[in-house]
Each structure stands twice: as structure tokens, then as C-alpha cells.
N, C-alpha and C positions, 0 to 999 in steps of 0.2 A: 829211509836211513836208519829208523830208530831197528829196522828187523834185520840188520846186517850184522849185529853180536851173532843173534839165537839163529840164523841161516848158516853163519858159518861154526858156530858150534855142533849141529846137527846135518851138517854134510863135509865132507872131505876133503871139499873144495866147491869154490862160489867164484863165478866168472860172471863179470858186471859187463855187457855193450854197451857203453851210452850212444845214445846217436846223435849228438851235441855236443859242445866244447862248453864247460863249466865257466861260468863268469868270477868262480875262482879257484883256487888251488884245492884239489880233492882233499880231504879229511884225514885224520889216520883211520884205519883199516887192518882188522885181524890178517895175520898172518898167512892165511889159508884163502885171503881172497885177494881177484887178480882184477884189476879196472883194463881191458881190451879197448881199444881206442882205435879200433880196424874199421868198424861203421862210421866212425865220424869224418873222415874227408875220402866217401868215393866220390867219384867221380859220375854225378849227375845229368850232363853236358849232352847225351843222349836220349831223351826222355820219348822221344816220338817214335826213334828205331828199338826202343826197348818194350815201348808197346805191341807194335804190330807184330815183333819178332815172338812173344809172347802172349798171340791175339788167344790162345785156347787159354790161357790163365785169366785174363782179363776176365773172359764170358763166364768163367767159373764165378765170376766174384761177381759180376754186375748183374748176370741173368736171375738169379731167384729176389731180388732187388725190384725189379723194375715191372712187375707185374699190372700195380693200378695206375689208373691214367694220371695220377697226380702226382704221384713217383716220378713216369718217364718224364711231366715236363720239366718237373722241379730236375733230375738228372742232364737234364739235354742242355737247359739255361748253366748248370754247372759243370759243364762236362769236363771244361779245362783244370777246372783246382782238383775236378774230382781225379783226372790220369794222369794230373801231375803227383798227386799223393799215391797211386795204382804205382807209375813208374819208379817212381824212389822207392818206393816198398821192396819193389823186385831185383831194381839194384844190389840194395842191402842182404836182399835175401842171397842172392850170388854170390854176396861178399863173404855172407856168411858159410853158405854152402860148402865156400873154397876153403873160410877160416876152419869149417870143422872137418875139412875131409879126411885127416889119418885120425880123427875120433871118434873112440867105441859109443853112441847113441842109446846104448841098449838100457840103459841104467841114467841117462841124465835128464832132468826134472825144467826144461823151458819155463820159465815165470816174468811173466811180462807185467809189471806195473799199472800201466792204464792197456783199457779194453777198445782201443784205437789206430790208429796207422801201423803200429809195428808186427800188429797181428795179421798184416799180408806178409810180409816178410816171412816170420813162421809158417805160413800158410803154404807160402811159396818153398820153403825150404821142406815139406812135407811129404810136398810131391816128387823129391827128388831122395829125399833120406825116412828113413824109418825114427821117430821120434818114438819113444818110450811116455813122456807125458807133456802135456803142454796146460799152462793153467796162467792163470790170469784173474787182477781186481779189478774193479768196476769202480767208480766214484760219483762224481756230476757231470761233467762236462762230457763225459766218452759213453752217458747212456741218455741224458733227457735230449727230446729233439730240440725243448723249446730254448736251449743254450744255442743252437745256432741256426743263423736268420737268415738262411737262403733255403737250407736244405735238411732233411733229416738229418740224426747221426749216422756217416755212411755206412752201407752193408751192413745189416745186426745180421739179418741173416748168415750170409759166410760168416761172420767174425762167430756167432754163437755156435755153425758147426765145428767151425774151427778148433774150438778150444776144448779140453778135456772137461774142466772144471772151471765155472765162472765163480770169484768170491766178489760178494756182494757189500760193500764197507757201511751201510745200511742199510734199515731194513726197508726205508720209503724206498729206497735204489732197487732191493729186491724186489719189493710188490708189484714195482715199474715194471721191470725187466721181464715177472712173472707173467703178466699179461698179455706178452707180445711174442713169448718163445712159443712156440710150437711144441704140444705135448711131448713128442718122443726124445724134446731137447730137457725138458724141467727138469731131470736130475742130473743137469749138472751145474744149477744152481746153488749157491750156498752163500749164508750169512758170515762174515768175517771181521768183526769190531778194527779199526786200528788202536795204537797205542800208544805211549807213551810211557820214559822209565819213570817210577817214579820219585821223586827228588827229597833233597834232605831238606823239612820244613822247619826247623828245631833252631836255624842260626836268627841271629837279633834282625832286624830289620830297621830299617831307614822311616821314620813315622811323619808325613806333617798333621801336626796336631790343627792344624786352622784349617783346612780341605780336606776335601773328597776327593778320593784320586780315581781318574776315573781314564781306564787302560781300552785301547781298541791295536787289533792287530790283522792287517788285511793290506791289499791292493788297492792301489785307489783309482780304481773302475765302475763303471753304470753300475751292474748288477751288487755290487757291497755297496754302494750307496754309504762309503765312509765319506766324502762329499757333502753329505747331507747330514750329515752328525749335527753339524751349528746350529742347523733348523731345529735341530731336539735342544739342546744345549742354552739356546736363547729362553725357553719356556725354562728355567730352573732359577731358584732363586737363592738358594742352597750356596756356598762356598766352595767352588770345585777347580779341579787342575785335572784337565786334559790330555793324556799323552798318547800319541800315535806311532805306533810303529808300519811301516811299509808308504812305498812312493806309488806313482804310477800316471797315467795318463791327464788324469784329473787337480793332478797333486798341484799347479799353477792355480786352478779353480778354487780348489780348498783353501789356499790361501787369501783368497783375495776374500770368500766369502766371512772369513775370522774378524774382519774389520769390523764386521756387524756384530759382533758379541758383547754383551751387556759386562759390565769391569768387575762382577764378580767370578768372571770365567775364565781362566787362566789356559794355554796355549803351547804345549811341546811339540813339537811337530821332529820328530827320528831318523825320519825317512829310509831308509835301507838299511838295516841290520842284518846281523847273522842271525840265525837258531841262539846260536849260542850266550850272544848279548841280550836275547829277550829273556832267556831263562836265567842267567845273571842277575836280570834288573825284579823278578820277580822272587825272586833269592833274596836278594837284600833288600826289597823297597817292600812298604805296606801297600796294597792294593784295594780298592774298597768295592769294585767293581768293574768286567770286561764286559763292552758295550759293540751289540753285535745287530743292524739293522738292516741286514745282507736282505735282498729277496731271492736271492739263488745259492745254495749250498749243498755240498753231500753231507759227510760228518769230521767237522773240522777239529782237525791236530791240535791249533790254537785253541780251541774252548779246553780240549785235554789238559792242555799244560795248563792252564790257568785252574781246573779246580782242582788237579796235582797238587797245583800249591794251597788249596785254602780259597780262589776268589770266587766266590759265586760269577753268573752272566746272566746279562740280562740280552734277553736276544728275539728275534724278529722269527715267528714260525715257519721255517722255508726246509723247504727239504728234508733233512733225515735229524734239524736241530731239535725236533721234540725228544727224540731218541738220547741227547744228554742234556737240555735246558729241561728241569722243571723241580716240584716241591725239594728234591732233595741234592736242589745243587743250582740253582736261580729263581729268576723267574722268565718263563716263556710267553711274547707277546702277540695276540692276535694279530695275523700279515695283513689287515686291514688299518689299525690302526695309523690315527694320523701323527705327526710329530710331535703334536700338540698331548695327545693319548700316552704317547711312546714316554715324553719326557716326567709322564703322570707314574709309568709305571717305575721308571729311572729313580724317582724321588720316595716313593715307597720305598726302594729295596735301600737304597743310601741311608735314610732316616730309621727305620725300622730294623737293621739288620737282624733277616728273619730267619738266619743259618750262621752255625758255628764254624767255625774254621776246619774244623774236625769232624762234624756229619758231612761235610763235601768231601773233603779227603776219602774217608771212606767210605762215600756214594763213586768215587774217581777209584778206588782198591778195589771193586770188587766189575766192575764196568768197562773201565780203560787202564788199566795197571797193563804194561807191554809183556811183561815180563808172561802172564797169564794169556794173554790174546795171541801173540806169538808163537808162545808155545803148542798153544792148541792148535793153531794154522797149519805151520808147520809137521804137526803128527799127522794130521787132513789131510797135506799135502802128497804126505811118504804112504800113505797106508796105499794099499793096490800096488 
């Protein structure tokens, strides 16, 4: 969302497919961009005649795939979600096909968000139209296999011929990705920071002079492990208030587990906000610390806006977080560490405040400032 200014400053028009219905009312939106709502209710209802009728597209996708013998089982035990995700691709791609038929192609820039399902779709629409460029980000979920528990991430292979230019929103994510392309694919890998704008730090804030305020901002699912914050939280002895933003599957659990808090641990629970109410609340409140014990991440938007504003993080070594947790903007925790360890590092950075409000900011200006990250994507994107 944050790259929909500088997208549509630097092209002449920006057409957005979602292929989901928004759980709320779209945003405002430059002038120059148009939200297409054509993908979001085809019609599905087909999926088995869309296969076969399409059986030379499938094999293009699933044969360079399925080579070693622990592919084909892990493919065959999955074979249903896997042609149900193949079928809907191609739908979409039809849809598309039809949505672009009186459009000139020859000049327009396909950018796909995550390196995932929609990238058959494109694929599919390839072999029917002539695409000028097709490019695409990577994150966590749409490149590590070990995010999902049945089966690889499907097809890298098609999906990496597929694409023109992979950008890489970390660099754990690239090193990943590095290993597994096939030489004559490596350059079309590339490093791509996301970002965030960055905000006006200068207005008063909201202070409790008696606590520690101690901010987390996620899903509350296995892998963040916000769930498990109290386990940290009961080892502190410190004076703190707790405030969580995001719900989720767990979020019954989390609460039940709060009972067990020692009475110097105070308790907000948020649950579903906008963007725009966490950035508010970090605007006017003092924050003393975002607390992040995730064991799976790419490079999260949330740690952005927080040292945007000033808050250091303390956060759990997973993924691409060594990339912005460390000397000059938190501290970074070994992914072994126990709760008991974690709440050890938690209470150093709270007591010692060992960064000014102002070396993080500008450790957050020169790393993730959008306005810089963006811009350079974006010239990336246009050059060739």
C-alpha cells in the first residue's frame, strides 16, 4: 500500500486486480489508479473441466517440478489443493486475458506482490498475449518450504521462469531463493528493502510515567508466538503495560493464558486495528519498546513503523529480522533462547535504554524511509 503514491507518480496509470473482496472499504487512492474487481467473483464452479481442457498448461507447470522421488509423493498425497490452486489460476488468467484484450501490452509492467498463485495466472496469460515485463516480490511465506506442512512452496521452478525479475524483500529471502535457482535464472534476482513513509516525530506524546510500555503488533498464530509473550512477561519484575495489537486464531488462548500474570503486568489486548490506528497510537503514546518473538518472518513493515518512530525492538532472530533488529535500532535475540533468557534481554533494553530516539530514526532514514526504497524499485523496475 505504502508504494501506491510513488507507482502512480511514475506511471501513467496503475491498475490494481485484487482477487479478494477487502474486509473493508478500499482507501483513498491517486487519481491515476483504478482498483479492477474483474478477478474477484469468476466463476470457479468448473475446476476439473478446466484442468483437462488445459491438460498441456498444467504439464508445463508441474513437470520440471516433480523430478525427485520425494517431490512426486509429497505432489500425488497433494494433488487436490495443488489443481485446485492450477485451476483457479487459469480461470483468472482467462479473465484476464478477456479483461485485456483491446489492450496495447507492449509497454505495460505486470507486478505481482507475492511470488505465489497469481503467478500461474500471468503465466497463463503469456502464452496467449505478448507481456513486455512481468516482475514480482518474494517475502516468507511464497519462498521458505518450511512455512508449509505438507508440501514444498509449489512450482519455484515455473514460477522463477515465469517471472522477469524476482525482488527479494530480504536478504535471508535472497540467499534462500539463491540456492535453489538454476544458474542461467540468477539474474533475475534482486534485493528490494520495503518501506515505510516516514512520520512526523516532533508532536507531544501521551507518557505513563509509572510503566513500561511495552507494544507488540502481529497475528496471533503458532509461528509469532504472540501467545507466548506471558511466558516472557511473567519472568520481569519491572512495572509494565502491555499492549497488543492484531487478533487471530490463538487470541481465546492468549487470553485465558493472562490470568497467570504476576499484578505488576498490565494487559491491553486491541485486537483488530487499521494501519492507520497503530500509527496514530504511536504518534501520540510514548512507547518504550516493540516486542517481537516470532520464529518465522521475512522483513516486517511493523518493526518499520516502529523505529520510524523512535522505538527500539527487541525481537527473536528468524528470518531476514537481523537485517533491521540490531546495535543501532534494538536488540536482536538468539532463536534459541528461552522465555526465561528472552525476558533477560527484554529487561536490559527497558532499564538501560541503550539508544536515543534519534539514532533509530536515523538508523530507520537511511534503511527503510519509502520514499528512498521505492524510488529505487521502481527506476529497477522501468529501466530495460
Amino acid at each position: 500500500e505504502n508504494e501506491i503514491k510513488y507507482l502512480s507518480e511514475a506511471f501513467e496509470k496503475v491498475v490494481i486486480f485484487p482477487v479478494s473482496k477487502p474486509t473493508k472499504e478500499y482507501r483513498s487512492i491517486p487519481n491515476n489508479v483504478v482498483i479492477d474487481d474483474s478477478l474477484i467473483n469468476v466463476d470457479t464452479s468448473k475446476k476439473k473441466l478446466t484442468i483437462i481442457s488445459h491438460l498441456l498448461f498444467v504439464l508445463k507447470v508441474v513437470t520440471p517440478a516433480s523430478f525427485k522421488l520425494i517431490r512426486v509423493v509429497r505432489f500425488w498425497k497433494n494433488a487436490r489443493s495443488i489443481m485446485d490452486i492450477l485451476s483457479t489460476s487459469i480461470i483468472r488468467g482467462k479473465s484476464l486475458e478477456k479483461r485485456l484484450k483491446n489492450t496495447d501490452l507492449s509497454n505495460v509492467i505486470f507486478y505481482d506482490y507475492w511470488f505465489i498463485n497469481s503467478i500461474f495466472s500471468i503465466g497463463y496469460l503469456k502464452t496467449k498475449r505478448s507481456i513486455h515485463k512481468f516482475v514480482c516480490r518474494a517475502h516468507r511465506y511464497d519462498i521458505y518450504d518450511n512455512n508449509w506442512s505438507t508440501i514444498n512452496v509449489p512450482f519455484f521452478e515455473y514460477r522463477i521462469k515465469t517471472v522477469d525479475e524476482l525482488y527479494l524483500i530480504s536478504k535471508d529471502g535472497y540467499n534462500y531463493i539463491r540456492n535453489r535457482t538454476p544458474d542461467k535464472f540468477i539474474q533475475k534476482l534482486k534485493l528490494s528493502y520495503l518501506g515505510v513513509s516516514k512520520p512526523n516525530t516532533n508532536q507531544k506524546k501521551i507518557e505513563d510515567k509509572d510503566k513500561y510500555v511495552i507494544v507488540s503488533c502481529a497475528r496471533v498464530g503458532d509461528f509469532k508466538r504472540i501467545h507466548k509473550i506471558p511466558l516472557v512477561l511473567k519472568y520481569l519484575e519491572l512495572p509494565v503495560k502491555w499492549i497488543h495489537f492484531g487478533d487471530g486464531p490463538l487470541f481465546e488462548e492468549l487470553k485465558k493464558d493472562l490470568k497467570k500474570l504476576p499484578e505488576n503486568i498490565e494487559v491491553e489486548l486491541m485486537g483488530h486495528v487499521t494501519n492507520y490506528d497503530i500509527l496514530d497510537f504511536y504518534k501520540n503514546t510514548s512507547v518504550n519498546v516493540l516486542l517481537s518473538i516470532s520464529l518465522s518472518e521475512g522483513l516486517p513493515v511493523s518493526m518499520m513503523e516502529a523505529i520510524g518512530h523512535g522505538i527500539p525492538v527487541v525481537a527473536v532472530n528468524a528470518g531476514g529480522i537481523s537485517e533491521i533488529v540490531g546495535q543501532k535500532s534494538g536488540v536482536l535475540i538468539p532463536k534459541s533462547a528461552s522465555y526465561k533468557e528472552i525476558a533477560g534481554y527484554l529487561n536490559d533494553c527497558l532499564k538501560e535504554s541503550l539508544l536515543t530516539k534519534k539514532e533509530i530514526i536515523d538508523y530507520f532514514d537511511v534503511h527503510f524511509n519509502a520514499e528512498n526504497n521505492y524510488t529505487n524499485f521502481i527506476q529497477s523496475i522501468k529501466a530495460n
